[in-house]
NUDOKOL-76056 format. One record per residue (C-alpha): x, y, z; residue number from 1. Coordinates in Angstrom, 3 decimals, always signed. Each point is the difference from the previous one (the first is absolute). Example, Ala and Ser with C-alpha at 12.3 -4.5 7.8 and 13.67 -1.06 7.14 Angstrom:
<rec><xx>+12.300</xx><yy>-4.500</yy><zz>+7.800</zz><nr>1</nr></rec>
<rec><xx>+1.370</xx><yy>+3.440</yy><zz>-0.660</zz><nr>2</nr></rec>
This chain:
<rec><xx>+3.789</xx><yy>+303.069</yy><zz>+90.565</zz><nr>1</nr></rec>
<rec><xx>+2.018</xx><yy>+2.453</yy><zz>+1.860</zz><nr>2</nr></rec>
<rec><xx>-3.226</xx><yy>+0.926</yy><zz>+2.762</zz><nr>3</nr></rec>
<rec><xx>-0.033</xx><yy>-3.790</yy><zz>+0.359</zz><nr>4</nr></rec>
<rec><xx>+3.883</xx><yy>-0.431</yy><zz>+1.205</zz><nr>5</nr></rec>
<rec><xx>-0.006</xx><yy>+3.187</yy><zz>+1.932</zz><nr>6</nr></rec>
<rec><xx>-3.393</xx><yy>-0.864</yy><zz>+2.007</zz><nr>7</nr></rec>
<rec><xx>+1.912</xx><yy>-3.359</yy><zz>+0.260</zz><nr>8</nr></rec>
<rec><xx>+3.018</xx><yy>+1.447</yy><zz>+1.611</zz><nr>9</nr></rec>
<rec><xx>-1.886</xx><yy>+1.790</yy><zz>+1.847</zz><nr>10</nr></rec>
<rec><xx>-2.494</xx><yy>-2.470</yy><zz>+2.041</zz><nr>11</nr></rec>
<rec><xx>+2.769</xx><yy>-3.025</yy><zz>-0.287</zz><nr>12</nr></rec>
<rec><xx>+3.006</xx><yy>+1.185</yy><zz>-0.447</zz><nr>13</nr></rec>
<rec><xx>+0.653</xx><yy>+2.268</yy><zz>+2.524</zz><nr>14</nr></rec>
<rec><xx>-2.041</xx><yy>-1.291</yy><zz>+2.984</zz><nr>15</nr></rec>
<rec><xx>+2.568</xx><yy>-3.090</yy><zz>-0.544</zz><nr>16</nr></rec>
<rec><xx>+2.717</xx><yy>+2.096</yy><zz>+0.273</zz><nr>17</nr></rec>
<rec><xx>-1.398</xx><yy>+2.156</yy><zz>+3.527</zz><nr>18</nr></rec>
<rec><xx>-0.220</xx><yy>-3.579</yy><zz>+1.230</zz><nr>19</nr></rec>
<rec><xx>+2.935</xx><yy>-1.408</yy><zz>-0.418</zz><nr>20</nr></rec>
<rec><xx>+1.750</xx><yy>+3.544</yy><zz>+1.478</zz><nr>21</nr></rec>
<rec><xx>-2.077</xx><yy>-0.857</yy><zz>+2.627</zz><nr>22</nr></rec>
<rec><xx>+0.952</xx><yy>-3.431</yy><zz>+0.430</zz><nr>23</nr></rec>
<rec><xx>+3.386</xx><yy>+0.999</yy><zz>+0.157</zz><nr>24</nr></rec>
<rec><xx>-0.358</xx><yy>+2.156</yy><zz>+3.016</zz><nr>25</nr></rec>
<rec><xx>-0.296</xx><yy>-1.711</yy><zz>+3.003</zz><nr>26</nr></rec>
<rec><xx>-1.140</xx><yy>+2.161</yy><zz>+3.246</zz><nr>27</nr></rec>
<rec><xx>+1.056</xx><yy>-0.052</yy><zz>+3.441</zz><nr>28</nr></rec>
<rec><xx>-3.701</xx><yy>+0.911</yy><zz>+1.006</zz><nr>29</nr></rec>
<rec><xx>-2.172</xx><yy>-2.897</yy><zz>+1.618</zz><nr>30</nr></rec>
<rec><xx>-3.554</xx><yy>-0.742</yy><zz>-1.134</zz><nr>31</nr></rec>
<rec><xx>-2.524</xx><yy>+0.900</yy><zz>+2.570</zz><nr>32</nr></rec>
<rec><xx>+2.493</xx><yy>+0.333</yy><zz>+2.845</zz><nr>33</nr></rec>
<rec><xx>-2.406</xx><yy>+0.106</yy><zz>+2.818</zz><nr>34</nr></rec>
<rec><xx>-2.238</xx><yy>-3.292</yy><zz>-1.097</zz><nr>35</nr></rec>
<rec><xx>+2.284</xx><yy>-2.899</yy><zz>+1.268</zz><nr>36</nr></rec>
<rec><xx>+0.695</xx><yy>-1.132</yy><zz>+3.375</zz><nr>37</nr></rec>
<rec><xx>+3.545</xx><yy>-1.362</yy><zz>-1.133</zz><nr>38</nr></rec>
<rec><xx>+2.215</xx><yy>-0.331</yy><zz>-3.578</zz><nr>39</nr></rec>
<rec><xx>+0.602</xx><yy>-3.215</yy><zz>-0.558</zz><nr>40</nr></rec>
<rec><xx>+2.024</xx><yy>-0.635</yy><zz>-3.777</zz><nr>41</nr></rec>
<rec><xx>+2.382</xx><yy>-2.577</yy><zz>-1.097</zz><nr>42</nr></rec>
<rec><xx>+1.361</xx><yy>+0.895</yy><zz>-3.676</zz><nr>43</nr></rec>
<rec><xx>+2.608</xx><yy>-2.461</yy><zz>+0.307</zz><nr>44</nr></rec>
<rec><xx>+2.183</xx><yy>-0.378</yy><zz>-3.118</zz><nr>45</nr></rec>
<rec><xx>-1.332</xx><yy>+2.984</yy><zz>-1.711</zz><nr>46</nr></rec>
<rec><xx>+1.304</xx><yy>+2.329</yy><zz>+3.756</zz><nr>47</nr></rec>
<rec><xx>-2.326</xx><yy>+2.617</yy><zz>-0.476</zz><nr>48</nr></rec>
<rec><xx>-4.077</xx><yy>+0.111</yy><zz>-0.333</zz><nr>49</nr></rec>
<rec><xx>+0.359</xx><yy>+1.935</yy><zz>-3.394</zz><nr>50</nr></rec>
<rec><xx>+1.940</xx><yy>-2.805</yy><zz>-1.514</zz><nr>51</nr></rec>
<rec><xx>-2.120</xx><yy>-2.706</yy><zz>+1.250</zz><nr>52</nr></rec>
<rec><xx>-3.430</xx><yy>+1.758</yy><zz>-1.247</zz><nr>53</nr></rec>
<rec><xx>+1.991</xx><yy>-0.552</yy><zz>-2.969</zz><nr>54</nr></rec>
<rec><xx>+1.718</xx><yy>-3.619</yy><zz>+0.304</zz><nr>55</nr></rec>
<rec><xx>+0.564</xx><yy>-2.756</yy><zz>-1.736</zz><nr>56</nr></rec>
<rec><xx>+0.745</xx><yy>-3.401</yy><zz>+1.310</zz><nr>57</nr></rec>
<rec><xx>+3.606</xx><yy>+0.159</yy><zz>-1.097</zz><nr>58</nr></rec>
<rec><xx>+0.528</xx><yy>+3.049</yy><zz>+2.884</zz><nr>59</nr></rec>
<rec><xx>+0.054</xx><yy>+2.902</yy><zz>-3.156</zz><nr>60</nr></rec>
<rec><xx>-2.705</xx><yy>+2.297</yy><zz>-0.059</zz><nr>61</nr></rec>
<rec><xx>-1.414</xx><yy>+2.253</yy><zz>-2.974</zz><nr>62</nr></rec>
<rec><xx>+2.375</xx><yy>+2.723</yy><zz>+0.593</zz><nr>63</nr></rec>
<rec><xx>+3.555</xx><yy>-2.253</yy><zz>-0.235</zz><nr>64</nr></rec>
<rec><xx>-1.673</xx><yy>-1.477</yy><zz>-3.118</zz><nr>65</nr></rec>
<rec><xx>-0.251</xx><yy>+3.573</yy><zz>-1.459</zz><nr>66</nr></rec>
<rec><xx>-3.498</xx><yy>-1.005</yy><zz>-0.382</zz><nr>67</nr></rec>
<rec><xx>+0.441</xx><yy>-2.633</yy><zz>-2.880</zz><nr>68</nr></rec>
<rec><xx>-2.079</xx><yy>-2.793</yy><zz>+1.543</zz><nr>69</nr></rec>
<rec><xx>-3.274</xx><yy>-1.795</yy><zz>-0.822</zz><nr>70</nr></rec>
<rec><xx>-2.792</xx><yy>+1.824</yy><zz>+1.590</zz><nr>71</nr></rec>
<rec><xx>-0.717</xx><yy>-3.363</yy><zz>+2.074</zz><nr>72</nr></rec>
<rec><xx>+2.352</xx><yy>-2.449</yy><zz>+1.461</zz><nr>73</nr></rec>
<rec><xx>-0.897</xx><yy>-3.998</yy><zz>+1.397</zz><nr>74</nr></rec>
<rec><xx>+3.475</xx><yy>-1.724</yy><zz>+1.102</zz><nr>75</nr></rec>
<rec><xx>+0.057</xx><yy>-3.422</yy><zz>+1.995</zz><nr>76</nr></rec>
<rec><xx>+1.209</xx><yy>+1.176</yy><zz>+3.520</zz><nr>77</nr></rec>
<rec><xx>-1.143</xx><yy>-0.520</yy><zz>+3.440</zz><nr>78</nr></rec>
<rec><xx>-2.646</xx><yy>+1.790</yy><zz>+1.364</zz><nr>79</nr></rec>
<rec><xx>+2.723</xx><yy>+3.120</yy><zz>+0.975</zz><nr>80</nr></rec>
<rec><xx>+0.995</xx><yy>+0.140</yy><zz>-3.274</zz><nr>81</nr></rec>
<rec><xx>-2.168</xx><yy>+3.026</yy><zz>-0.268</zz><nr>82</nr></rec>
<rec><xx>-0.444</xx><yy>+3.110</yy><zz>+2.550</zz><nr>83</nr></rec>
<rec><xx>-3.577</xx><yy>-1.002</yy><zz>+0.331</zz><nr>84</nr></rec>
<rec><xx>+1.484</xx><yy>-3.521</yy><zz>+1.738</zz><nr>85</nr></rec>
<rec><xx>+2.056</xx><yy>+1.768</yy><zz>+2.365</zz><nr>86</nr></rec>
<rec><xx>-3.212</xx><yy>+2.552</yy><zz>+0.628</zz><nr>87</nr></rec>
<rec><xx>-2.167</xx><yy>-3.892</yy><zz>+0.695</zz><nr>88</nr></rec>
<rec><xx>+2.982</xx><yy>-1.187</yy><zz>+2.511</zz><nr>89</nr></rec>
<rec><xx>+0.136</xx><yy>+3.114</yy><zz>+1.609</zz><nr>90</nr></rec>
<rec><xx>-3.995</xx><yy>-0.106</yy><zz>+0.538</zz><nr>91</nr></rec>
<rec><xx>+0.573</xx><yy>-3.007</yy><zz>+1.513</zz><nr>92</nr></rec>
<rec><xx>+2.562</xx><yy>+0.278</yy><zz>+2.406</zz><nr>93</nr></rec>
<rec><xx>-2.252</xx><yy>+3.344</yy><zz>+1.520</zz><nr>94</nr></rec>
C-alpha cells in the first residue's frame, strides 16, 4: 500500500502542485514577440490579461477566488460577459 500512495504523490500530487506555483506567477514576457503586426486586448473588468485568462462573468478571476471555483462556469450575460466577447468585438471593429 505504501508504493501505491507514494507513486501516487508522485505522478499526481506534485505535478498539481508545480502547476498551480506556476499559475500563480504571472510574467512580464510576451509570447512570440516578433509574430504580430499590432496588440490588440481588452480584459475589461478583470484589468489585466492574467486575470481575464482566468475570469468569470461576475469580473473575479481564479486567483481572487483563491482557486475555490467549479472547473467550468455558464452565467446568463451578454455576449461581453466573457473575455472571449470582448476578443469577438474587438475582431470586429479591426
Amino acid at each position: 500500500m505504501d508504493i501505491i500512495l507514494w507513486v501516487w504523490v508522485k505522478l499526481v500530487i506534485l505535478p498539481m502542485v508545480l502547476f498551480m506555483v506556476i499559475l500563480d506567477s504571472p510574467s512580464k514576457k510576451r509570447e512570440l514577440p516578433h509574430s504580430w503586426d499590432e496588440f490588440v486586448y481588452d480584459s475589461g473588468k478583470w484589468k489585466t490579461g492574467w486575470n481575464a485568462f482566468f475570469g468569470y462573468a461576475d469580473g473575479e478571476n481564479l486567483q481572487s477566488k483563491n482557486r475555490q471555483v467549479k472547473p467550468y462556469e455558464s452565467a446568463e450575460v451578454k455576449d461581453d460577459g466573457y473575455p472571449d466577447g470582448l476578443t469577438t468585438n474587438l475582431a470586429y471593429k479591426n
